[in-house]
TORMIPA-739446 format. One record per residue: chain; residue in one letter; x negated, y negated, z negated of N, C-alpha, C in turn; residue number from 0. Coordinates in Angstrom, 1 decimal. Atoms other than C-alpha are relative to their C-alpha. Layout:
N
<r mol="A" type="A" n_u="X" n_v="Y" n_w="Z" ca_u="X" ca_v="Y" ca_w="Z" c_u="X" c_v="Y" c_w="Z" seq="NUM"/>
...
//
This chain:
112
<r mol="A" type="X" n_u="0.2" n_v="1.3" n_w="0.6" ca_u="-92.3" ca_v="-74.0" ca_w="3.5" c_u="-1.0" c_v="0.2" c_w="-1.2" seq="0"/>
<r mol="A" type="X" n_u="1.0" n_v="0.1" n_w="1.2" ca_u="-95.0" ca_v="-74.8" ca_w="1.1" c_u="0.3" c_v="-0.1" c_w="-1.3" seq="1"/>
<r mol="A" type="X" n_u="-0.5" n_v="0.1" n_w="1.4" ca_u="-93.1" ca_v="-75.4" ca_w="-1.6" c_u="0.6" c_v="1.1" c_w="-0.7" seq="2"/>
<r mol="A" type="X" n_u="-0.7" n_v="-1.3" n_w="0.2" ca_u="-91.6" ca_v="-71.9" ca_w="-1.6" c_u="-1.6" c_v="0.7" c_w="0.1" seq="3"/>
<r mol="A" type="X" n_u="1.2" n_v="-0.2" n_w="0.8" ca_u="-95.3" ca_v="-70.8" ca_w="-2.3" c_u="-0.7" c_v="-0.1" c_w="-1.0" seq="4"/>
<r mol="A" type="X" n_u="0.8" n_v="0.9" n_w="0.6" ca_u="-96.5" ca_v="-72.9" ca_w="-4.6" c_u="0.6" c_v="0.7" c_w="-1.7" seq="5"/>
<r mol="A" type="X" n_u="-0.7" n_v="-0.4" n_w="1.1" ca_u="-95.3" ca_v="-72.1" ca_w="-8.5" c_u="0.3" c_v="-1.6" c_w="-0.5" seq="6"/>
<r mol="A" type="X" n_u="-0.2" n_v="1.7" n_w="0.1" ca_u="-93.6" ca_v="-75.5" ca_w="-8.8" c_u="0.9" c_v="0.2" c_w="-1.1" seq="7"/>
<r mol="A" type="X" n_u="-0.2" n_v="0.0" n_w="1.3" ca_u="-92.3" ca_v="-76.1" ca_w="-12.4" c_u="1.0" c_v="-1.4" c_w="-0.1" seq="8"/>
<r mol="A" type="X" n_u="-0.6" n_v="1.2" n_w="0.3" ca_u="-89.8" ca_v="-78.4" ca_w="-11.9" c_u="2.2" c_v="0.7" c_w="0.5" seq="9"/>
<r mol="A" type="X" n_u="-0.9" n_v="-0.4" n_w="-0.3" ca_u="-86.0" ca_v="-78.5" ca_w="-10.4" c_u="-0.1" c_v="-0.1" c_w="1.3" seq="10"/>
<r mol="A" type="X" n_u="-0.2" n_v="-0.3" n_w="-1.4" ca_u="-86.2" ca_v="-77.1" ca_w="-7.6" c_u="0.5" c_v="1.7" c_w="0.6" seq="11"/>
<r mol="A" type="X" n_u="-0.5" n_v="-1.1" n_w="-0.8" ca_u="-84.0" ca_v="-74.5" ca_w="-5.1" c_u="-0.2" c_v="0.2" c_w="0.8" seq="12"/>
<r mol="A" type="X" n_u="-0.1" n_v="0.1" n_w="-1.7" ca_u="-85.1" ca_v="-73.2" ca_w="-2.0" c_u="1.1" c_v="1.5" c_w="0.4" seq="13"/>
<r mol="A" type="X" n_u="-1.4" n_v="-0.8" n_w="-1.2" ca_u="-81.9" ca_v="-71.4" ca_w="0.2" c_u="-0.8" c_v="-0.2" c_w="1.2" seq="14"/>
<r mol="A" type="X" n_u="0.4" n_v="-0.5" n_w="-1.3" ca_u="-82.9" ca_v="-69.6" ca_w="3.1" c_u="0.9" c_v="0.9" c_w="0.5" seq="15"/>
<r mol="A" type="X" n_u="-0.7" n_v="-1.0" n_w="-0.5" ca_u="-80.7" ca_v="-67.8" ca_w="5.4" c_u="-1.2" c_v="0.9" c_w="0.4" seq="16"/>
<r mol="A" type="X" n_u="0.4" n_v="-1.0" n_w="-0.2" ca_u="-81.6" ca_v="-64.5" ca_w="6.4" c_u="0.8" c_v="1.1" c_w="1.1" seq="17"/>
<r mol="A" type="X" n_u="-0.4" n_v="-0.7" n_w="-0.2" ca_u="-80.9" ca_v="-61.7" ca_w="8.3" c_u="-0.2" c_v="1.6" c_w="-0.1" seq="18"/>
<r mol="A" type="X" n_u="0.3" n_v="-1.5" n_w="0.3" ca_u="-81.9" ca_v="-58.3" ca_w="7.0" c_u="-0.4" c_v="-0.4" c_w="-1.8" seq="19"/>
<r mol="A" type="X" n_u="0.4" n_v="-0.1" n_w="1.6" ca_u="-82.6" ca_v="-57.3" ca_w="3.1" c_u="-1.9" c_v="-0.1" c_w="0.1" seq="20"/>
<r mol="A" type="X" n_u="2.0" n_v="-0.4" n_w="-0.5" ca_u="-86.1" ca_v="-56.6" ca_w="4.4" c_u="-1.1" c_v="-1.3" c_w="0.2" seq="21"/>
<r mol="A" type="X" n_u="0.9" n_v="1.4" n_w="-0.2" ca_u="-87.0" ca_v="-59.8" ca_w="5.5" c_u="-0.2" c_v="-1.0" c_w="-0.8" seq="22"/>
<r mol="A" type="X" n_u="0.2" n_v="1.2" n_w="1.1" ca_u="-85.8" ca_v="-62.0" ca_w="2.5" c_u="-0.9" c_v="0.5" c_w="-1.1" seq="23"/>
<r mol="A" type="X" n_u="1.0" n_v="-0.2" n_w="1.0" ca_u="-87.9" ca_v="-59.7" ca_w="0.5" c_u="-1.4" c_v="-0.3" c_w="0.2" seq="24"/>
<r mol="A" type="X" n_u="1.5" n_v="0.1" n_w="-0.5" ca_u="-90.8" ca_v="-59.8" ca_w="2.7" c_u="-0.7" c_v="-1.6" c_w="-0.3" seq="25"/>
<r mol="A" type="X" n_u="0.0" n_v="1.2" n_w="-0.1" ca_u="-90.5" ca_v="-63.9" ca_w="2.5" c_u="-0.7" c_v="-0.2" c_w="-1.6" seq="26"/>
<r mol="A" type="X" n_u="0.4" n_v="-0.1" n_w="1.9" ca_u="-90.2" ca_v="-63.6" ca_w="-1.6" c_u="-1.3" c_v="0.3" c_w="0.1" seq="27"/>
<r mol="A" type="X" n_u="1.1" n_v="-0.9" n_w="0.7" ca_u="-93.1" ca_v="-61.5" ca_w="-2.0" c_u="-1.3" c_v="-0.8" c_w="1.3" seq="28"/>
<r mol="A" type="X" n_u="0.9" n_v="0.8" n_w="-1.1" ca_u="-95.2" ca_v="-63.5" ca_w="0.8" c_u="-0.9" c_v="-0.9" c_w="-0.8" seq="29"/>
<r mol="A" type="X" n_u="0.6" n_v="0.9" n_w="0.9" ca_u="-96.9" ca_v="-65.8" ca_w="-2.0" c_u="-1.1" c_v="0.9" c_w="-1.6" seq="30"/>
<r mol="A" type="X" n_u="0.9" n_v="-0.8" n_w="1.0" ca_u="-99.7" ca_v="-65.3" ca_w="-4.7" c_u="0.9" c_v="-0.3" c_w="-1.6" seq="31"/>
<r mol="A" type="X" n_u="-1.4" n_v="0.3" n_w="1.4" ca_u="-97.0" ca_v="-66.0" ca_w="-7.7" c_u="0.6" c_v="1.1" c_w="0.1" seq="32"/>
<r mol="A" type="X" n_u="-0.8" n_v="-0.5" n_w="0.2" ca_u="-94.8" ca_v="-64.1" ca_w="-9.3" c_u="0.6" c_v="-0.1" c_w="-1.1" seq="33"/>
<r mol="A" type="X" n_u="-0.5" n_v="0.6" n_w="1.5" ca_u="-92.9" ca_v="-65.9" ca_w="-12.4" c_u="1.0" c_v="0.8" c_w="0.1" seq="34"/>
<r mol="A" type="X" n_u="-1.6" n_v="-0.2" n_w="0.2" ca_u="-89.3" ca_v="-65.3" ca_w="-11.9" c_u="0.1" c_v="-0.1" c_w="1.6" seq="35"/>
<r mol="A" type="X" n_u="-0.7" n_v="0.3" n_w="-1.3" ca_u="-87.0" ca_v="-64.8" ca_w="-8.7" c_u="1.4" c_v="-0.1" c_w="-0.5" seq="36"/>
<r mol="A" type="X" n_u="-1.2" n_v="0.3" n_w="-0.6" ca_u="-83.5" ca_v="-65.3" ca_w="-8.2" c_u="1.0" c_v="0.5" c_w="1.1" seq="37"/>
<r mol="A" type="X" n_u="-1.2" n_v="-0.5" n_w="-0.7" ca_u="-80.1" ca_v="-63.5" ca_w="-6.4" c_u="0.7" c_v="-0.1" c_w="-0.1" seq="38"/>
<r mol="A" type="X" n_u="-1.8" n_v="0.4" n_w="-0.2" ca_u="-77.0" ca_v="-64.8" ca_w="-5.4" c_u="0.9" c_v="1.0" c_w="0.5" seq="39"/>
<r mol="A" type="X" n_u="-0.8" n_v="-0.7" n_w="-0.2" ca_u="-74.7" ca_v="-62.4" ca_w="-4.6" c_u="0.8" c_v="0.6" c_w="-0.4" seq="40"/>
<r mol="A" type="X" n_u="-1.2" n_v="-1.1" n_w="0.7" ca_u="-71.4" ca_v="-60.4" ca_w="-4.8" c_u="-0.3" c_v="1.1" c_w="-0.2" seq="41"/>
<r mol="A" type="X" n_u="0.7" n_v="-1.5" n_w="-0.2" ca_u="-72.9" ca_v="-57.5" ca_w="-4.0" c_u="-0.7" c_v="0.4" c_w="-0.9" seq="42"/>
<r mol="A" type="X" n_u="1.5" n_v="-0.4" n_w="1.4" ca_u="-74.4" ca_v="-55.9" ca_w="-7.2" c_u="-0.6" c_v="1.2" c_w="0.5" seq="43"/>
<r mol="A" type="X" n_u="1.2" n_v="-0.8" n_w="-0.4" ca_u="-75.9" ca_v="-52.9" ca_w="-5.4" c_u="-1.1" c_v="-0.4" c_w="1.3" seq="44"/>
<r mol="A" type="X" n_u="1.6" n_v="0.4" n_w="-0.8" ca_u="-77.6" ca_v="-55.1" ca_w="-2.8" c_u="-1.0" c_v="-0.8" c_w="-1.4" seq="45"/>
<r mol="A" type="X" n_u="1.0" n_v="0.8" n_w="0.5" ca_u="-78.5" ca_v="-57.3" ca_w="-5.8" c_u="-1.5" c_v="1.2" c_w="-0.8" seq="46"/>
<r mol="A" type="X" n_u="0.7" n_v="-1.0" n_w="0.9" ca_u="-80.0" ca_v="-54.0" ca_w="-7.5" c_u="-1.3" c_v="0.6" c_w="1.3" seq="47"/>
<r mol="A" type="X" n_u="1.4" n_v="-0.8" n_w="-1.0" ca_u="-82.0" ca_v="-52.7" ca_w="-4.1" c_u="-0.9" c_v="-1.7" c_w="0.0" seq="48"/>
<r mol="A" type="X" n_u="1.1" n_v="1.1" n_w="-0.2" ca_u="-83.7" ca_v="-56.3" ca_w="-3.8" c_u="-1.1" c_v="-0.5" c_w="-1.3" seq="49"/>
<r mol="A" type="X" n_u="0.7" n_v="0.5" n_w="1.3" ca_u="-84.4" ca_v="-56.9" ca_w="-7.2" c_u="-1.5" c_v="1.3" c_w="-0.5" seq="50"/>
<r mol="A" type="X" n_u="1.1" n_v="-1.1" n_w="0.2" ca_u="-86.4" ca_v="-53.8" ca_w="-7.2" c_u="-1.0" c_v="-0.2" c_w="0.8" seq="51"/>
<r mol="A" type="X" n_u="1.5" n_v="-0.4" n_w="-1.3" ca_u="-88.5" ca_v="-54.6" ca_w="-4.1" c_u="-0.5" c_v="-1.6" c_w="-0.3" seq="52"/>
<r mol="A" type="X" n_u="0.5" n_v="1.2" n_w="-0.1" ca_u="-88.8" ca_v="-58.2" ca_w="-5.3" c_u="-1.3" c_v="-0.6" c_w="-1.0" seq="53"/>
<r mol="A" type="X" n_u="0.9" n_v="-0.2" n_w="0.9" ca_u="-92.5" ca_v="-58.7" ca_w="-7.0" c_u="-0.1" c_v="-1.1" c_w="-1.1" seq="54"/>
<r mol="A" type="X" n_u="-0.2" n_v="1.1" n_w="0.7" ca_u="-91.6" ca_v="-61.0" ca_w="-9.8" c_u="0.1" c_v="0.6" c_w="-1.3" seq="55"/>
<r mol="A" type="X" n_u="0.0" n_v="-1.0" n_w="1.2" ca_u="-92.1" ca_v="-60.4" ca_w="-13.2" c_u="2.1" c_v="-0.2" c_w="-0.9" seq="56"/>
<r mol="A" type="X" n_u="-0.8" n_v="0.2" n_w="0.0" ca_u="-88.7" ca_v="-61.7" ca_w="-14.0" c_u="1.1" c_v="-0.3" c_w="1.1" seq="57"/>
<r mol="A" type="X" n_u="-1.2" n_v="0.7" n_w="-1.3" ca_u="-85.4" ca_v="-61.5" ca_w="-11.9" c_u="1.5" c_v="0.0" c_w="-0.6" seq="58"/>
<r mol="A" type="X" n_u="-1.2" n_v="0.6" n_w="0.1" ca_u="-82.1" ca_v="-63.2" ca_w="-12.3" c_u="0.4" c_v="0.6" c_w="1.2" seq="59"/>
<r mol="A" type="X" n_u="-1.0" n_v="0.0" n_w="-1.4" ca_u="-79.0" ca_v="-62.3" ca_w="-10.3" c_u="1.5" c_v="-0.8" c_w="-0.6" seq="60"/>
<r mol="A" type="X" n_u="-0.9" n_v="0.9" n_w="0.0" ca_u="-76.4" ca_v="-64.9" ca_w="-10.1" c_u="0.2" c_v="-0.8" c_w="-1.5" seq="61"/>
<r mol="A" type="X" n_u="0.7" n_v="0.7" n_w="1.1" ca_u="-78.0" ca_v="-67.0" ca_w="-12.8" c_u="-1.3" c_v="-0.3" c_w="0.2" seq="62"/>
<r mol="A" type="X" n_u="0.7" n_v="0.1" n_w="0.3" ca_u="-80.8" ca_v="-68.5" ca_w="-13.8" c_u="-1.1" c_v="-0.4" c_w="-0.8" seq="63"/>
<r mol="A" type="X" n_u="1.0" n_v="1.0" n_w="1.0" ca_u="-84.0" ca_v="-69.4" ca_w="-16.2" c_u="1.1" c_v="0.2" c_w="-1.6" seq="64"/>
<r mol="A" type="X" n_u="-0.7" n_v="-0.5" n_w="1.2" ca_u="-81.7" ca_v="-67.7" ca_w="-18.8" c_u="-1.1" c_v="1.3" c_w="-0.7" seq="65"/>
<r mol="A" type="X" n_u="0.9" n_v="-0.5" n_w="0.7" ca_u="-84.1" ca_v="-66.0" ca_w="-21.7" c_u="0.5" c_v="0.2" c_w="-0.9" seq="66"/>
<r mol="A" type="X" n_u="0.2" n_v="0.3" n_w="1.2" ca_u="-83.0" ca_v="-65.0" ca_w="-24.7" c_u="-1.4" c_v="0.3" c_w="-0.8" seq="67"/>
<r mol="A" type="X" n_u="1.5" n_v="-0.2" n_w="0.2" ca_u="-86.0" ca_v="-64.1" ca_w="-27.0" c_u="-0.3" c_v="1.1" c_w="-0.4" seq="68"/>
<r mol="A" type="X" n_u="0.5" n_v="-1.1" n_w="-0.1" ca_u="-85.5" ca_v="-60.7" ca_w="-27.1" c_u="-0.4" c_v="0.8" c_w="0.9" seq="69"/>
<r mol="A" type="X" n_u="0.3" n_v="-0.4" n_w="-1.5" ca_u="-85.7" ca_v="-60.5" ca_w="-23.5" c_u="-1.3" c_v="-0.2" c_w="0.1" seq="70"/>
<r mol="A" type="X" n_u="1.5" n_v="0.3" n_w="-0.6" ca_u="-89.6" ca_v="-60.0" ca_w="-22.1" c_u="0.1" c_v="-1.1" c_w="0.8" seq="71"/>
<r mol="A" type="X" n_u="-0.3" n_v="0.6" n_w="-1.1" ca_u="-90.1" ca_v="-62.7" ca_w="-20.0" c_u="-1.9" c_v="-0.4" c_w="0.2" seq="72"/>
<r mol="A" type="X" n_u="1.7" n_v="0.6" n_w="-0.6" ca_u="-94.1" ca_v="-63.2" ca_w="-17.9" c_u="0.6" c_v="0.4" c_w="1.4" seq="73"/>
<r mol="A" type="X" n_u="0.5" n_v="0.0" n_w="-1.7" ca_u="-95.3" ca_v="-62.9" ca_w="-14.5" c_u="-1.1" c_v="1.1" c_w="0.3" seq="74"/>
<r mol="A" type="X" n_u="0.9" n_v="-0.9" n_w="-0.8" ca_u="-97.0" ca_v="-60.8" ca_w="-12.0" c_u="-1.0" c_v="-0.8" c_w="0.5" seq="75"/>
<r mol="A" type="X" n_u="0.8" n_v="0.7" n_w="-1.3" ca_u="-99.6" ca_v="-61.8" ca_w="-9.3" c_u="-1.2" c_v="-0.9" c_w="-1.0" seq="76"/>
<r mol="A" type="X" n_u="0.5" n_v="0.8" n_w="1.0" ca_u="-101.0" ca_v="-64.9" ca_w="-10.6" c_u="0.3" c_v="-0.8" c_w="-1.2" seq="77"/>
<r mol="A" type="X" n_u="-1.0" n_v="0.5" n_w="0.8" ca_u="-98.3" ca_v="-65.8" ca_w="-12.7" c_u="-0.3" c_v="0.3" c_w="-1.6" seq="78"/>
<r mol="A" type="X" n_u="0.0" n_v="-0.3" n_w="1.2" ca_u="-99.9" ca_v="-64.4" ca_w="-15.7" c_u="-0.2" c_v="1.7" c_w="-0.5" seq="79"/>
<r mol="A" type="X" n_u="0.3" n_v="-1.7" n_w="0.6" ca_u="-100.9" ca_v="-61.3" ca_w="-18.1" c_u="1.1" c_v="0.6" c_w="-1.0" seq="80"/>
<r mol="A" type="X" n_u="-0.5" n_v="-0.6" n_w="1.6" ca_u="-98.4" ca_v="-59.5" ca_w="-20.4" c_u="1.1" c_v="-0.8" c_w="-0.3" seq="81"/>
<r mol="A" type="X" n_u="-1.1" n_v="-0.1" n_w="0.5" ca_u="-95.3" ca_v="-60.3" ca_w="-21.8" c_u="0.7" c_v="-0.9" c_w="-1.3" seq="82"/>
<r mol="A" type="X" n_u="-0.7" n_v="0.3" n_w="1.6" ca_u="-93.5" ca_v="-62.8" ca_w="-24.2" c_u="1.1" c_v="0.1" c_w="-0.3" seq="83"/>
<r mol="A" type="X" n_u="-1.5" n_v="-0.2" n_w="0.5" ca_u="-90.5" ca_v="-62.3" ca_w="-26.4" c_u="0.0" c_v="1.2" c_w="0.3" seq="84"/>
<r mol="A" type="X" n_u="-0.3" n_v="-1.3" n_w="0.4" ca_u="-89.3" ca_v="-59.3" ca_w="-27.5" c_u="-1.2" c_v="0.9" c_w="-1.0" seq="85"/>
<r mol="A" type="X" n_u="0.7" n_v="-1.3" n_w="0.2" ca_u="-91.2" ca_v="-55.9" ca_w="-28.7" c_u="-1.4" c_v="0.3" c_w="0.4" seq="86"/>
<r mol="A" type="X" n_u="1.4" n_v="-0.6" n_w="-0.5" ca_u="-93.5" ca_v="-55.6" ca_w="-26.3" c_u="-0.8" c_v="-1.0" c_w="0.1" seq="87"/>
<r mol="A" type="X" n_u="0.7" n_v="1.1" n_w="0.2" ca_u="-95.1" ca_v="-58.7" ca_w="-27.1" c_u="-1.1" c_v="1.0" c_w="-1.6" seq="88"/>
<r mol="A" type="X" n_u="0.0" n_v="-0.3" n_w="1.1" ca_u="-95.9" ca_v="-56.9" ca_w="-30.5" c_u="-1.5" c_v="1.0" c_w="0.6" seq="89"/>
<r mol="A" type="X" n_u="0.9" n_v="-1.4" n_w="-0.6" ca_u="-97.3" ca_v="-53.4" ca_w="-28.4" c_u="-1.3" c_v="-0.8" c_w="0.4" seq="90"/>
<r mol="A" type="X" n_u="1.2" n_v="0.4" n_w="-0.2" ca_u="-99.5" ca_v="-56.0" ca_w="-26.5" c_u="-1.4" c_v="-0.8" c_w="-0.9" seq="91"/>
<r mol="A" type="X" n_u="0.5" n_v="0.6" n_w="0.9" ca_u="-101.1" ca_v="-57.6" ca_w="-29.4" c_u="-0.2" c_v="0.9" c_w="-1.0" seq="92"/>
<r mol="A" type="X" n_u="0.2" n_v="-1.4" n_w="1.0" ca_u="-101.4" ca_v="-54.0" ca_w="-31.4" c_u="-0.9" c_v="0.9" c_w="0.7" seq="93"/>
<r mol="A" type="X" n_u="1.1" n_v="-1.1" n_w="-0.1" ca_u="-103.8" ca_v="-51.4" ca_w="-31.3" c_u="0.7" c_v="1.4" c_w="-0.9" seq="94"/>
<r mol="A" type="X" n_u="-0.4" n_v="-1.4" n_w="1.0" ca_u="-102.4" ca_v="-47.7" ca_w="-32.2" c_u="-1.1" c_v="0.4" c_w="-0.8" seq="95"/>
<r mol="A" type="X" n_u="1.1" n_v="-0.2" n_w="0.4" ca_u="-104.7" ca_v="-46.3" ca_w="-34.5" c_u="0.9" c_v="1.6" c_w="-0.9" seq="96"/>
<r mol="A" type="X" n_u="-0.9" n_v="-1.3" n_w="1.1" ca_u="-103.6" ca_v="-42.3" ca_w="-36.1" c_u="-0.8" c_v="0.2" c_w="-1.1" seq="97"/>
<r mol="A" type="X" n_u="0.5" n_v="-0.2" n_w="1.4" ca_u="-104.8" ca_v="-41.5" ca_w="-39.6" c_u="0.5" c_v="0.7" c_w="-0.5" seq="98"/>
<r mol="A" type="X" n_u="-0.7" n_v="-0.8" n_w="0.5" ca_u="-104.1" ca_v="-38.5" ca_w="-40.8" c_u="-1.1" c_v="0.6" c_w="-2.3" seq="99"/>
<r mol="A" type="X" n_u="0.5" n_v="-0.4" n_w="1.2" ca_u="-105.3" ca_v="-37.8" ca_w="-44.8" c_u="0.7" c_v="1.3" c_w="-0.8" seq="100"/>
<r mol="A" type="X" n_u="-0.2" n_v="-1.1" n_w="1.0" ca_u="-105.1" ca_v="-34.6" ca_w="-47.0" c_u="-0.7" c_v="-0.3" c_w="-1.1" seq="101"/>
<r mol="A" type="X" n_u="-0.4" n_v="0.1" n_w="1.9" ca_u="-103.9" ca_v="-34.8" ca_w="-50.4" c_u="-0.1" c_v="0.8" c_w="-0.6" seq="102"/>
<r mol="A" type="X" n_u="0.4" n_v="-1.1" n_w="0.8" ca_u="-105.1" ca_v="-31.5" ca_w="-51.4" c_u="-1.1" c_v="0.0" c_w="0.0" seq="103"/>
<r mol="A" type="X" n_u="1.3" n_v="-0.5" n_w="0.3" ca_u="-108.2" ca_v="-30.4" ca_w="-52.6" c_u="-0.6" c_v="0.6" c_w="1.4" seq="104"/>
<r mol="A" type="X" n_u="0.5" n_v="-0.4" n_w="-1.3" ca_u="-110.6" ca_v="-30.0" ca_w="-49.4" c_u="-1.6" c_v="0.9" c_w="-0.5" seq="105"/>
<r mol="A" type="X" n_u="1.4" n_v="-0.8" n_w="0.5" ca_u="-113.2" ca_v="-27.0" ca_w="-49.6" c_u="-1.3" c_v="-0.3" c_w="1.3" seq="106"/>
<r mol="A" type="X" n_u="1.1" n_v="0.2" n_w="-1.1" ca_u="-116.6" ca_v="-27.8" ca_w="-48.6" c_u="-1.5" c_v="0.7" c_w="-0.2" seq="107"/>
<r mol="A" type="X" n_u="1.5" n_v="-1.1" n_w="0.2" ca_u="-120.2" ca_v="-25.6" ca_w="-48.5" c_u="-0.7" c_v="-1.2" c_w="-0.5" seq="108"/>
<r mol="A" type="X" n_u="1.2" n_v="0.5" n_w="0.8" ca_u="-122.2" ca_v="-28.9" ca_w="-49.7" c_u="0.7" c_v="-0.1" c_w="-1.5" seq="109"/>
<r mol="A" type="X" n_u="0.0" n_v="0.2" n_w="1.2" ca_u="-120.3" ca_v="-28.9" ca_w="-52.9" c_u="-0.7" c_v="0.6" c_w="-1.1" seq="110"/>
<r mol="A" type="X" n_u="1.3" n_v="-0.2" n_w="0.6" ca_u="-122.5" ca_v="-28.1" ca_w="-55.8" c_u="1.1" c_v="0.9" c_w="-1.1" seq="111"/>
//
């Protein structure tokens, strides 16, 4: 469906049966987006193998569109660059820079 492509910003759920782990990922990851995804299940080690193969910069399992603001929350694909909330919001808007100074007397041949 088109709408399960699209990055639609509203309330909307699309449920799809499935039959393999393989295939519902292949479905997910079939679109040029990648905001957030979404996993219902009991199963917390299937939720943990899909969540890994699923290309989304954010994923929920058995919840959703829950943030707090120390959690990162962007996108992959075309969903976006880089990271808001938290830390690494900080890293991406910093530049390291090292500087190291000596506080002792430095010997040099042009000194007079």
């Amino acid at each position: 469906m088109e709408v399960s492509r699209e990055e639609v910003f509203g309330p909307i759920m699309s449920v799809y049966s499935f039959k393999t782990e393989e295939e519902v990922v292949a479905r997910a990851n079939d679109c040029k987006y990648g905001l957030a995804s979404g996993v219902f299940t009991n199963d917390l080690n299937r939720a943990h193998r899909v969540v890994a193969n699923l290309q989304a910069g954010t994923c929920y399992v058995n919840n959703y569109n829950v943030y707090p603001v120390e959690l990162p929350f962007g996108g992959v694909k075309k969903s976006g660059l880089g990271r808001e909330n938290g830390k690494c919001t900080l890293d991406y808007f910093s530049q390291l820079k090292s500087v190291y100074i000596e506080a002792e007397d430095v010997w040099s041949p042009f000194d007079n």
